[in-house]
C-alpha positions in Angstrom: 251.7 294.2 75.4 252.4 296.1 78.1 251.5 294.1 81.9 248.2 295.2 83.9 248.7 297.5 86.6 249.4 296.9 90.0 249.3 299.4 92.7 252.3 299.9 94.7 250.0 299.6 97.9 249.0 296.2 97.1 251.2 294.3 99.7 252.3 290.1 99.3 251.7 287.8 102.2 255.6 287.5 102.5 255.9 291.6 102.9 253.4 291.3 105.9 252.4 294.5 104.7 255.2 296.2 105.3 255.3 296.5 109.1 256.9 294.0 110.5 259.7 294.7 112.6 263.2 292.4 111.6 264.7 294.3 114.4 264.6 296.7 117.4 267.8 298.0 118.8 268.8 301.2 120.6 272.0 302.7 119.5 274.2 305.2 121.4 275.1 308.2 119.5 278.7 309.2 119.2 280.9 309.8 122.0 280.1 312.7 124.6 276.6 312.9 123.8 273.6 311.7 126.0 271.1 310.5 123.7 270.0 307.8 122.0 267.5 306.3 119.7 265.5 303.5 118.3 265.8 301.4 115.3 263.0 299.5 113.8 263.8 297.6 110.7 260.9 297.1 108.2 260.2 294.4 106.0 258.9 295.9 102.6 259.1 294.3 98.8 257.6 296.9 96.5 255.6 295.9 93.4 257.8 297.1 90.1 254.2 299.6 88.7 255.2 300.4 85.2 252.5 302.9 85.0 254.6 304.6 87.7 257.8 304.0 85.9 256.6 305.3 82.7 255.1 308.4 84.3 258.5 309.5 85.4 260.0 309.1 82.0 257.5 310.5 80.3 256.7 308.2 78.1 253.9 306.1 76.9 255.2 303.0 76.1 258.5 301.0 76.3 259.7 298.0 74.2 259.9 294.6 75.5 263.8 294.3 75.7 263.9 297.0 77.4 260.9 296.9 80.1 262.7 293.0 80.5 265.8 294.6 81.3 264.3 297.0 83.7 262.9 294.1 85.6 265.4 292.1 86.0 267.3 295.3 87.3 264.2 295.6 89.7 264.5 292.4 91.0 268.7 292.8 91.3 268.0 295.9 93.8 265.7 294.4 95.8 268.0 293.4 98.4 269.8 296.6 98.2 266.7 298.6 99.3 266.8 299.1 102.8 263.3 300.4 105.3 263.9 301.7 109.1 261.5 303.4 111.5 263.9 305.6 113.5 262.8 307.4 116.9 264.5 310.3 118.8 262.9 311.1 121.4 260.0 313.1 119.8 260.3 312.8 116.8 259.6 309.6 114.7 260.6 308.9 111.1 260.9 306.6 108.1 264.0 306.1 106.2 263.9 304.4 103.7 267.1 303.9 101.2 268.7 302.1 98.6 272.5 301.1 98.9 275.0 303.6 97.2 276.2 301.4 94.9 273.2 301.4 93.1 273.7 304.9 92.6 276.5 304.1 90.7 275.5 301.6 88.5 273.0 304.5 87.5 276.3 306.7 87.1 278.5 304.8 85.0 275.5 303.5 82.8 274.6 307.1 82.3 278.1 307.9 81.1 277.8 305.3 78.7 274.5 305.7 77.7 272.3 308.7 78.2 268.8 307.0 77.7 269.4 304.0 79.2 271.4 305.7 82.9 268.2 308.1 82.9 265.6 305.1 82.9 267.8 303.8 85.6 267.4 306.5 87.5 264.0 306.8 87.0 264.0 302.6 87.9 265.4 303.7 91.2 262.9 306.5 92.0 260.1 304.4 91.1 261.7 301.6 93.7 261.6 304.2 96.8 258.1 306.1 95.7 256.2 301.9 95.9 258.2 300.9 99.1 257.1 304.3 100.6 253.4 303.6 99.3 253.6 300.4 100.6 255.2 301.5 104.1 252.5 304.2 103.8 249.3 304.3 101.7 248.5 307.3 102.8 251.3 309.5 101.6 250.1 308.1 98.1 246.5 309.3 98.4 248.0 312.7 99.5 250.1 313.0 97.1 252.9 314.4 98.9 255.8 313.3 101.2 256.6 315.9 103.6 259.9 316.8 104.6 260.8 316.5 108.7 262.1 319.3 110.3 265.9 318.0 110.5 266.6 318.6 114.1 270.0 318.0 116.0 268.9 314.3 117.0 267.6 313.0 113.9 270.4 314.1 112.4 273.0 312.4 115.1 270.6 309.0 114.4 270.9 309.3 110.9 274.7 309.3 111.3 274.7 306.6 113.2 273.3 304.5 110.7 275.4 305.5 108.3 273.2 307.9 106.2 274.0 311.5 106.2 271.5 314.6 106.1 272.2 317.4 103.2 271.0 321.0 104.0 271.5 321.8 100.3 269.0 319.5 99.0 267.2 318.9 102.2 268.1 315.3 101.8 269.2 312.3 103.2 272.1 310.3 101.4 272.3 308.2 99.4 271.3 309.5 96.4 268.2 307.6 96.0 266.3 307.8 99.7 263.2 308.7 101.5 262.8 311.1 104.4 259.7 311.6 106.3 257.9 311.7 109.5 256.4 308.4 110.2 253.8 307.2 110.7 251.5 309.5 108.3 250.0 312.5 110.2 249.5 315.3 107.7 251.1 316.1 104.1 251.7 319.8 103.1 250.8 321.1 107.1 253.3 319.6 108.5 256.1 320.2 105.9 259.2 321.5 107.1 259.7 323.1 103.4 256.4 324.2 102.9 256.9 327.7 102.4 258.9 326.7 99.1 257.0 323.7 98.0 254.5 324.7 94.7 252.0 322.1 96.2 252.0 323.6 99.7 251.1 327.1 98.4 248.7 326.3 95.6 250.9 326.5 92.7 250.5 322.6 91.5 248.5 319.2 92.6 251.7 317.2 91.2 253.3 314.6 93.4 255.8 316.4 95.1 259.1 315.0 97.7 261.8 316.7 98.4 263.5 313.4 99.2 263.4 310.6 96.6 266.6 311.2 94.1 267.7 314.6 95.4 271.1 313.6 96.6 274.2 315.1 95.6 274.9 314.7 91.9 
């Protein structure tokens, strides 16, 4: 039987809904440079939606053992997933990550086990799409997290914190992350890769990020 669905939205009492703040500190960037930034941590437990989950694999159903397994996997990562409002100046944006060594559990269970290291992956997606829902409703009725415009300063705060933007997949590391302007003020108009997002020009109404998964492989 598989369990009713939740929406990632739906926030607990302990999540606060997802905004409060654990921590605001301003952090000099690296040496010889003027400017500096703000760091807001944000509390955020994500719902594990199995309707979500299963979308991604494309599948309809998944046996007990398995959708156990996947839970308790869920529930392992938790602490490893990681929310922060980050301001620079003008610009202001939510990243949103989980730790890199989640990344390679998914790795070396892939090398031993196709199936299993892709529903991992897919475990991990699903973790970063409900804590961005939850951070941000809105991007789930739009349907679309837009990419920000990776300027000199978020990229300086972003290596600050230890994350690292990719031009090559428009991304932020790690692997399994979330980049986008914050808090929601427009989808596909404000996009910095709408020109080449299908969405954006027409070409498809599916759920589209450019950020979730798309580090280096």
């Amino acid at each position: 039987m598989q369990p009713k669905k939740r929406r990632c939205a739906d926030l607990t009492e302990a999540a606060g809904k997802g905004r409060l703040a654990a921590a605001i500190c301003r952090n000099p960037f690296h040496e010889g440079s003027m400017n500096s930034y703000t760091r807001e941590n944000l509390e955020v437990r994500p719902i594990f939606d199995f309707e979500l989950l299963l979308g991604l694999l494309g599948e309809k159903r998944l046996g007990g053992q398995v959708l156990d397994d996947l839970a308790e996997t869920w529930e392992r990562w938790l602490p490893m997933l990681h929310a922060a409002r980050l301001e620079t100046g003008k610009g202001r944006y939510l990243a949103l990550w989980l730790d890199a060594a989640v990344e390679d559990e998914v790795d070396a269970e892939w090398k031993k086990n196709n199936e299993y290291g892709f529903r991992l992956s897919a475990l991990a997606q699903t973790m970063c799409q409900c804590a961005l829902y939850q951070l941000m409703p809105e991007a789930e009725d739009a349907g679309c997290t837009p990419a920000p415009q990776p300027t000199a300063a978020l990229r300086e705060a972003l290596d600050a914190e230890g994350l690292s933007y990719q031009d090559a997949t428009h991304s932020m590391l790690p692997k399994y992350s979330v980049l986008t302007p914050y808090p929601f003020h427009g989808a596909c108009e404000i996009c910095f890769l709408r020109k080449e997002c299908p969405k954006a020009n027409g070409q498809s109404s599916q759920f589209r990020t450019f950020e979730i998964g798309r580090g280096s492989d």
